[in-house]
N, C-alpha and C positions, 0 to 999 in steps of 0.2 A: 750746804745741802742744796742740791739741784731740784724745784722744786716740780720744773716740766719731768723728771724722769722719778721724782721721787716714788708716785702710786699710778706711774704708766698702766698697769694692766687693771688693774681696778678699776681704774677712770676710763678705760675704754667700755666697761658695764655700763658704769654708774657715773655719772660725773661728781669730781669731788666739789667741793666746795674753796674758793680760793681765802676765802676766812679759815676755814679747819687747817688748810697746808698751809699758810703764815704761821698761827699758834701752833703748830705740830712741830714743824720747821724751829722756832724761836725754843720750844720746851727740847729740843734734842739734844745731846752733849754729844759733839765729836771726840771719839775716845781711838785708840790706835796700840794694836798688841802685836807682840811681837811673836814671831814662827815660833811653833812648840808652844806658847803660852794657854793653859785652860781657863777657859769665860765660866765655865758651870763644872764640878766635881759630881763622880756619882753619889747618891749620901745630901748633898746641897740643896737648896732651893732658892732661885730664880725667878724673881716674877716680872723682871725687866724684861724686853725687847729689844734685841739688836738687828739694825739694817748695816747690810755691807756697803760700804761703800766702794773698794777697793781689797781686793785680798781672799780669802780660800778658808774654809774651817772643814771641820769633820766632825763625827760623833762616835761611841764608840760604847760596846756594852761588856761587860768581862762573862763570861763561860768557861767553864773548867779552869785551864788552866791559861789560856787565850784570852785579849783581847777580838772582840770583830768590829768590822767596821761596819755600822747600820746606816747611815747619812753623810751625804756630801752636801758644800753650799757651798757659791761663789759670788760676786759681784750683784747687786739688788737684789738680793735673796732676803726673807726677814728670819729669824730665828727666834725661838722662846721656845721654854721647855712647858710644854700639855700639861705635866702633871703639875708642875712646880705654879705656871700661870692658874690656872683655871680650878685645878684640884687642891694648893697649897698643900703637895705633897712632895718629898722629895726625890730626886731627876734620878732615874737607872740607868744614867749615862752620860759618861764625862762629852764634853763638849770644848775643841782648842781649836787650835790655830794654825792652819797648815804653811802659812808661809804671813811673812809681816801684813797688818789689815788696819783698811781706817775704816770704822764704821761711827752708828751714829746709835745711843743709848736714851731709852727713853722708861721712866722707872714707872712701875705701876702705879704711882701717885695720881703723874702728869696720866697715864691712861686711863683712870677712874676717872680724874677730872675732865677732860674729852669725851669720854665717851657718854660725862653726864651732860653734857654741853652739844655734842655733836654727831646725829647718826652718822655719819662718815667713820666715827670711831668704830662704833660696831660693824658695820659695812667691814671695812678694813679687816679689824681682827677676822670674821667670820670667813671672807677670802682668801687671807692665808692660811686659815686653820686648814679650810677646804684644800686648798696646794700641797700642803703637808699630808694629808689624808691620801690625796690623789697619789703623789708622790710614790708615797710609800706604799700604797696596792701595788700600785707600775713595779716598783722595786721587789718586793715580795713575790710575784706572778713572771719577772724575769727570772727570779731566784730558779724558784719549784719548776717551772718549766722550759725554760731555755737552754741549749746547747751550751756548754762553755764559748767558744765563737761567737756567738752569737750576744754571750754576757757582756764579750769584752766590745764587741761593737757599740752595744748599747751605752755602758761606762764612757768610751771615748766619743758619741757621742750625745750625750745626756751631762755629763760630767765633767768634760775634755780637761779644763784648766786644775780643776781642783783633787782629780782623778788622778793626772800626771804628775799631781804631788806628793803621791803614797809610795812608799816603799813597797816592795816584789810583791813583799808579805802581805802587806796593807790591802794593796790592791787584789789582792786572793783570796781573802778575806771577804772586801766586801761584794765580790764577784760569787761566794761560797764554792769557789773550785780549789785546787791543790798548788801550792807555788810550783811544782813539778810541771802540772797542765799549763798555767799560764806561760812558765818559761817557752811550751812547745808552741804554742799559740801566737808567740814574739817573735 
């Protein structure tokens, strides 16, 4: 794990600590899944943390009769499910693998134990929670008021590599336009 790039955006707030990234670093498992494989079922719970290292995932919530796509994540993105982390409740949305990924697992244990050891651990957590919040207003607010055009701009750039890995559907989905519009818009 690169430890200059590991909490780049964070550390430009706050600076981290080069003691908390060695033990954070040493407690992390490089784990590596394969395209199509699911990290989290909906139903499941989760209280681990994955950073990508390399690779693409999505999330995904069922309605009617459909899957939709609700989240994208690519290359040092961190991921954990809000409910499953923080509420020990379980996830309303399967979470896989858009294309082969090496990332790096770090299980709630090791995060109790950091964070009772280390503000950096809370720092952390608390800044991505906020990305994800952020995130998803951005996402939500393109939804309800954006042009289709205008969606797809925003997905290819906002999402570009992990965007380009969804199928017609997929990506219409999580555009909330019709795979008819998108094809017009291609």
């Amino acid at each position: 794990m690169d430890q200059s790039t590991l909490f780049a955006r964070p550390n430009e707030l706050r600076m981290i600590s080069r003691r908390f990234l060695q033990e954070f670093t040493v407690s992390a498992e490089q784990v590596h899944y394969k395209k199509g494989q699911q990290w989290l079922a909906s139903g499941q719970q989760s209280r681990d943390i994955l950073l990508i290292e390399q690779g693409a995932m999505a999330s995904s919530q069922h309605y009617r009769q459909t899957n939709c796509i609700t989240m994208l994540w690519t290359a040092h993105d961190i991921i954990f499910s809000g409910e499953s982390f923080f509420h020990q409740q379980p996830s309303q949305q399967d979470i896989w693998f858009l294309s082969d990924t090496t990332a790096y697992s770090i299980n709630h244990r090791t995060v109790n134990a950091l964070s009772a050891k280390y503000d950096d651990m809370h720092f952390i957590l608390a800044y991505y929670l906020a990305e994800a919040f952020i995130r998803a207003t951005r996402h939500s607010f393109m939804l309800t008021y954006h042009s289709p055009a205008e969606k797809l701009v925003y997905a290819q750039k906002e999402f570009h590599n992990s965007f380009n890995q969804l199928t017609r559907e997929q990506q219409a989905s999580f555009l909330n336009i019709t795979r008819r519009t998108l094809s017009d818009l291609l």
